[in-house]
C-alpha positions in Angstrom: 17.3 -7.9 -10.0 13.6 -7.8 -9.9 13.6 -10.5 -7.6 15.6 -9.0 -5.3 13.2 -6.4 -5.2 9.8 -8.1 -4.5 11.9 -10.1 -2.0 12.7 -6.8 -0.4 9.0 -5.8 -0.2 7.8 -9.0 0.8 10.3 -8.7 4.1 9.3 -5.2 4.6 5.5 -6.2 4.1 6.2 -8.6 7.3 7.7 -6.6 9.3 5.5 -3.6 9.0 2.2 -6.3 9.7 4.0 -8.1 12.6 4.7 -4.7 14.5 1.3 -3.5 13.8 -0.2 -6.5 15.4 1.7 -5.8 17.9 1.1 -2.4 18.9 -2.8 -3.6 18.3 -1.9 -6.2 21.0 -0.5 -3.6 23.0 -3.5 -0.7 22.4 -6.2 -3.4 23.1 -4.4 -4.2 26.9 -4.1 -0.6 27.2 -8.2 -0.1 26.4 -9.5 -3.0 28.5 -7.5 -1.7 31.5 -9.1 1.7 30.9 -12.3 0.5 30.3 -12.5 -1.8 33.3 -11.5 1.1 35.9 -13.7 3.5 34.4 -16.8 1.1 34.9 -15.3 0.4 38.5 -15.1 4.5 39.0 -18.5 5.6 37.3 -20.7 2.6 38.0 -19.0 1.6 41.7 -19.8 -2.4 40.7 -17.9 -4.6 38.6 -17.6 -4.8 34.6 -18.4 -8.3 33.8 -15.5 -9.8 32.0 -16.9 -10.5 28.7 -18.7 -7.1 28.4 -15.0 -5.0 29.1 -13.5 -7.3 26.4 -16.2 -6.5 24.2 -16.0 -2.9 24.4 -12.7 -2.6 24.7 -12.6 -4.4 20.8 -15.0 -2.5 19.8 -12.7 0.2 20.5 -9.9 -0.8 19.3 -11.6 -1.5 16.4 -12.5 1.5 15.8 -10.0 3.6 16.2 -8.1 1.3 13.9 -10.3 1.5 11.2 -10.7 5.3 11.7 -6.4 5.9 12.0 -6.3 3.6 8.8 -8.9 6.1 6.7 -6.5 8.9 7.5 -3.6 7.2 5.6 -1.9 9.6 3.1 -4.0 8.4 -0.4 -6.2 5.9 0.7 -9.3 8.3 0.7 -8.0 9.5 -3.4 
C-alpha cells in the first residue's frame, strides 16, 4: 500500500516539474520577444543577440525565484 503511494507522488512529482519547465520555456520566449522590441523601440538600434538572451534569463530568473518565495510555507 505504501508503495502505491510513493509511486503516486513520484508521478505527480513529474508531472508538476515537466509542466513547469515548460511554462519556464514558454515565459523565457515570451521575455526575449519583449525585451528585444523594447530595445528596438527605446534605443532605435538593434539588441545584440547574446545581450537580449542574457537579460531576458536574468529575468526569467528572477521572477522565478521571486514567485517561488511566495509559495504558501516556504518562508515558515
Amino acid at each position: 500500500m505504501e508503495m502505491k503511494g510513493m509511486v503516486g507522488t513520484f508521478v505527480a512529482w513529474l508531472i508538476g516539474t515537466v509542466i513547469g519547465i515548460i511554462l519556464s520555456i514558454i515565459y523565457f520566449v515570451i521575455t526575449l520577444f519583449v525585451v528585444k522590441a523594447a530595445a528596438d523601440i527605446v534605443f532605435a538600434e538593434s539588441l545584440g543577440t547574446d545581450m537580449a538572451v542574457l537579460s531576458a534569463a536574468l529575468i526569467t530568473v528572477g521572477s522565478m525565484l521571486g514567485g517561488a518565495g511566495m509559495r504558501k510555507g516556504t518562508l515558515e
